[in-house]
C-alpha positions as CSV (number, residue, x, y, z in Angstrom):
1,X,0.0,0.0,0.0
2,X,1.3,3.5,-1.1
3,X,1.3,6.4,2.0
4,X,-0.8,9.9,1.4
5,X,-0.8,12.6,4.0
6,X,0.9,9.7,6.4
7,X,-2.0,7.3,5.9
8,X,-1.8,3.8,4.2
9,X,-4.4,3.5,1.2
10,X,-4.8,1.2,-1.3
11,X,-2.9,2.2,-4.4
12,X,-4.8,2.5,-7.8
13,X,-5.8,-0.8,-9.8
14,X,-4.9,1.8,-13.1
15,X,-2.2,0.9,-15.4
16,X,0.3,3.9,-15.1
17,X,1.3,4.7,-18.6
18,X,-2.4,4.0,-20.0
19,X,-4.9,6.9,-20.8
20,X,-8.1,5.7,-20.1
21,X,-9.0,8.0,-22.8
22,X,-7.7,6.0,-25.7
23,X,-10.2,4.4,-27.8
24,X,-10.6,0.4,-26.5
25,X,-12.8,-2.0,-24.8
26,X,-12.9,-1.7,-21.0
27,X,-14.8,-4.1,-19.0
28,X,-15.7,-2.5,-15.7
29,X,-17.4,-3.6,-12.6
30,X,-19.2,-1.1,-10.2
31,X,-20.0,-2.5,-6.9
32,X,-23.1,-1.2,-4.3
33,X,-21.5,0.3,-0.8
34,X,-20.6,-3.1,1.1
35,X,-22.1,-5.3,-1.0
36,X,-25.4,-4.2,-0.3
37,X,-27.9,-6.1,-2.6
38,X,-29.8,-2.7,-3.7
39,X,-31.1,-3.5,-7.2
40,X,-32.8,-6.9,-6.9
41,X,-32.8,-10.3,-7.2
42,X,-31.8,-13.7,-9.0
43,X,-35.0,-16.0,-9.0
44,X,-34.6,-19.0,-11.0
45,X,-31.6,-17.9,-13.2
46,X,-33.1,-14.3,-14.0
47,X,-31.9,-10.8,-12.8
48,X,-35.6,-9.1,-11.5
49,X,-34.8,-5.9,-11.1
50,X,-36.4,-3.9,-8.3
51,X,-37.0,0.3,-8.8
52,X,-33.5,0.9,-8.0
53,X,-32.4,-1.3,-10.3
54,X,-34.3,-0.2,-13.2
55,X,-32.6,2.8,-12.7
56,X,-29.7,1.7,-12.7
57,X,-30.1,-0.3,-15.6
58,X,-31.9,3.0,-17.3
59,X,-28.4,5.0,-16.7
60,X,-26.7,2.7,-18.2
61,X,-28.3,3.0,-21.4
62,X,-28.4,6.6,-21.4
63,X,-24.3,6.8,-21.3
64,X,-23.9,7.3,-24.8
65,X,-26.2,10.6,-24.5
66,X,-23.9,12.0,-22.6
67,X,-20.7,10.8,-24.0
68,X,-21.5,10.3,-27.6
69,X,-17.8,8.8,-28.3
70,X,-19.1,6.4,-26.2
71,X,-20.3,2.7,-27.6
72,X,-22.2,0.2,-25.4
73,X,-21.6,-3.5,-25.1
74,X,-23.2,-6.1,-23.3
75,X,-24.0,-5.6,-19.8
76,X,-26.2,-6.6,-17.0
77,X,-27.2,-5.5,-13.6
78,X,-26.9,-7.7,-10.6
79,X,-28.0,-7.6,-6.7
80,X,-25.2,-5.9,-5.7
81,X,-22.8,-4.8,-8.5
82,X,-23.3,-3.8,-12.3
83,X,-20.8,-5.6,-15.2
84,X,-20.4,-3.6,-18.3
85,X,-18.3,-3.3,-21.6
86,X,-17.7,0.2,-22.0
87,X,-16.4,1.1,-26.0
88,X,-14.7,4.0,-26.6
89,X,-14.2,5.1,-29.6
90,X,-13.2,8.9,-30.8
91,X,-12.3,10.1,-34.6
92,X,-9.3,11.1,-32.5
93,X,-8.3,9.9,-29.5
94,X,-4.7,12.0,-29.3
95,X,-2.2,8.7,-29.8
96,X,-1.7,10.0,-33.5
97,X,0.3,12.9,-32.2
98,X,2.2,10.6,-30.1
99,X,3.0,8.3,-33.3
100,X,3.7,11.4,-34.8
101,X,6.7,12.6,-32.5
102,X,7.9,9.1,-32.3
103,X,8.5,9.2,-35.6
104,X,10.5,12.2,-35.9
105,X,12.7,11.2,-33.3
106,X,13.6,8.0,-35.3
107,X,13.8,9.9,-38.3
108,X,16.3,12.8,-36.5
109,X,18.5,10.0,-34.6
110,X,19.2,8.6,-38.2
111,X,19.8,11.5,-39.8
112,X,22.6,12.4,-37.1
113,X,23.9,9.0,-37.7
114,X,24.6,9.3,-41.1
115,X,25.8,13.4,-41.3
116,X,28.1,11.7,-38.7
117,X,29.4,9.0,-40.7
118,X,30.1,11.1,-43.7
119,X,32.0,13.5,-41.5
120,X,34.4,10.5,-40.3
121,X,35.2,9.3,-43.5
122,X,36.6,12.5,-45.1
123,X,40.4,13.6,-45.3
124,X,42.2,12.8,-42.7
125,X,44.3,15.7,-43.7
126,X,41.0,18.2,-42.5
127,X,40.3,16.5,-39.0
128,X,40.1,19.6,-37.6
129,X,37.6,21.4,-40.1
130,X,36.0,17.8,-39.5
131,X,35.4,17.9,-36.0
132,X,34.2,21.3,-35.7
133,X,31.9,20.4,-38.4
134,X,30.7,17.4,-36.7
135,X,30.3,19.2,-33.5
136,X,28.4,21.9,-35.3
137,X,25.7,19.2,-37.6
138,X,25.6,16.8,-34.0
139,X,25.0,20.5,-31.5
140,X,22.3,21.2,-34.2
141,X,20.4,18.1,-34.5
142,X,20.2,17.1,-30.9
143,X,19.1,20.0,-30.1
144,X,15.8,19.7,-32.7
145,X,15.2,16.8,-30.6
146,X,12.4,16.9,-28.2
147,X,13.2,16.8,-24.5
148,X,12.5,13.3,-23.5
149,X,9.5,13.2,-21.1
150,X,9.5,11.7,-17.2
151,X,7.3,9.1,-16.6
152,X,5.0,11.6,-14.4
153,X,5.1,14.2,-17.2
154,X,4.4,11.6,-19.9
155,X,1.1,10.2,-17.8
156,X,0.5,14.3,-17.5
157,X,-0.3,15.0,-21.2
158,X,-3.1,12.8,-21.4
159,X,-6.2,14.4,-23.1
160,X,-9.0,15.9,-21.3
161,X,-10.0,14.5,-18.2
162,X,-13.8,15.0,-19.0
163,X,-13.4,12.5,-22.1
164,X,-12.4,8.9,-19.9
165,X,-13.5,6.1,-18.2
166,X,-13.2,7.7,-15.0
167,X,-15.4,10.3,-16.0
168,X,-17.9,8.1,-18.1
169,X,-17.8,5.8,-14.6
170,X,-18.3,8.8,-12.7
171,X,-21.2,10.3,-14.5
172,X,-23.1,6.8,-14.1
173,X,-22.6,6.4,-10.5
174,X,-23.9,9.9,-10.1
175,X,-27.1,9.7,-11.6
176,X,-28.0,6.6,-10.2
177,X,-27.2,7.9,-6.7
178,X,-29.1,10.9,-7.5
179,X,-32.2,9.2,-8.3
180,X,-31.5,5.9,-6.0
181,X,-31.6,8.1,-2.8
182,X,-35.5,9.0,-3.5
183,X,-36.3,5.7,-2.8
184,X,-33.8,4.5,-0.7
185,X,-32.1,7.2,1.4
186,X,-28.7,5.3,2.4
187,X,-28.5,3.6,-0.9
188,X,-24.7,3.9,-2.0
189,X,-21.3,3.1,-3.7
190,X,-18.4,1.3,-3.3
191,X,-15.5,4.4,-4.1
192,X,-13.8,2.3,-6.7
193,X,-14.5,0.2,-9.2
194,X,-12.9,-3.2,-11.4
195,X,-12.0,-2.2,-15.0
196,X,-9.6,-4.7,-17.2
197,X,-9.1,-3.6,-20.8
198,X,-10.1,-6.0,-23.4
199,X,-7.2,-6.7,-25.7
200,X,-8.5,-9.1,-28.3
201,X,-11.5,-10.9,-30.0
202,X,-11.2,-14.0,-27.8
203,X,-11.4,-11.9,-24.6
204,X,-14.1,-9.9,-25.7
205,X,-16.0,-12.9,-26.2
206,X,-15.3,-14.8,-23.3
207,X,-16.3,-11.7,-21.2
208,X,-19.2,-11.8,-23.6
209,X,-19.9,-14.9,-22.2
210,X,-19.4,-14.6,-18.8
211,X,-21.6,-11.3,-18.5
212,X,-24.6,-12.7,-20.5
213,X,-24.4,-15.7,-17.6
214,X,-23.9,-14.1,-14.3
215,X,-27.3,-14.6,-13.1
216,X,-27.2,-18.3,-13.7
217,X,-24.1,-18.3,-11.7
218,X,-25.0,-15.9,-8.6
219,X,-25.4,-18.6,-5.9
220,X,-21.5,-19.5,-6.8
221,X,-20.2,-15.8,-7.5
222,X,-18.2,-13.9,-5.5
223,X,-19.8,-10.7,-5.1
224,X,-22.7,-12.9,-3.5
225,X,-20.3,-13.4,-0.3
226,X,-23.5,-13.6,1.6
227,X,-26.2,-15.4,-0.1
228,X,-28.7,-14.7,3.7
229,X,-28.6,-10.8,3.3
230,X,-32.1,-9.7,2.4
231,X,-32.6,-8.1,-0.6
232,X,-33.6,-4.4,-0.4
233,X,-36.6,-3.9,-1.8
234,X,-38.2,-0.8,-3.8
């Protein structure tokens, strides 16, 4: 556990060098404050969902109306937790830029390379015309280079913080909470949430797989850690 303002707390489940802005598959997992089984109930294989969990379910669907780079995937809404895919997917989501400068370094390093090879294979009779040129061309090009970045000012540049998964995550929890308390004034969640980024067709599907399923498998899940809590009504 990482220390902030001399207190232990749980360090970020993030990747460091990844902006959750980039355009990908995330699969998250939002979780009700301790577990509590706000939104329903599993009966005979089948999520019915209770007035706070049609909400829920109803914010969900309304994501992409307020984040219209935003594409839904399968999801469902459980007793106590929500599973999601999340797709998001910008014209431009700021890594062309990034390829971009990339690039030109590669393209810069060679050139120095080369003006630096022709320089050494001159006359030997102008070494000293040679090495102040080669001082000159190698002072010139380095400097064109861009300053390389630290890791904290590289995760800095990230595009607008409005345009994520945090926020998108953010936004949902919000609106349920907002509308949740109505009917239920204690109702809610846990501060963090489970998000793994889906990296291929096989993973997609298998998450696919094991979304569409969850309410056959509640009695064995582990979000169900206590299968006598009474479900919350509405």
């Amino acid at each position: 556990m990482d220390k902030f303002r001399n207190k232990y707390r749980i360090s970020s489940a993030r990747l460091k060098y990844w902006d959750y802005g980039w355009n990908a598959s995330y699969f998250v997992t939002i979780c009700c404050k301790n577990r509590e089984c706000f939104f329903g109930n599993v009966i005979d294989g089948e999520m019915v969902l209770n007035d706070i969990g049609n909400i829920a379910n109803d914010c969900w669907l309304k994501i992409p109306e307020h984040f219209p780079f935003v594409k839904l995937g399968i999801h469902v809404v459980m007793p106590n937790h929500v599973h999601g895919i999340v797709v998001i997917d910008k014209p431009d989501d700021g890594r062309t830029v990034q390829r971009n400068v990339e690039t030109q370094n590669i393209v810069e390093t060679q050139n120095i390379v080369e003006t630096q090879n022709i320089v050494e294979t001159q006359n030997i009779v102008e070494t000293q015309n040679i090495v102040e040129t080669q001082n000159i061309v190698e002072t010139q090009n380095i400097a064109s280079l861009p300053t390389a970045r630290t890791n904290d000012e590289y995760k800095n540049q990230f595009g607008p913080q409005s345009q994520n998964l945090p926020s998108i995550i953010r936004g949902f929890k919000i609106g349920v909470t907002k509308n949740a308390r109505k009917i239920k004034s204690d109702f809610a969640w846990q501060s963090r949430y489970h998000d793994h980024i889906i990296r291929n067709e096989q993973s997609f599907q298998n998450i696919n797989y094991y979304i569409s399923n969850n309410p056959l498998n509640w009695e064995k899940d582990k979000l169900n850690y206590d299968k006598k809590r009474t479900t919350t009504t509405g």
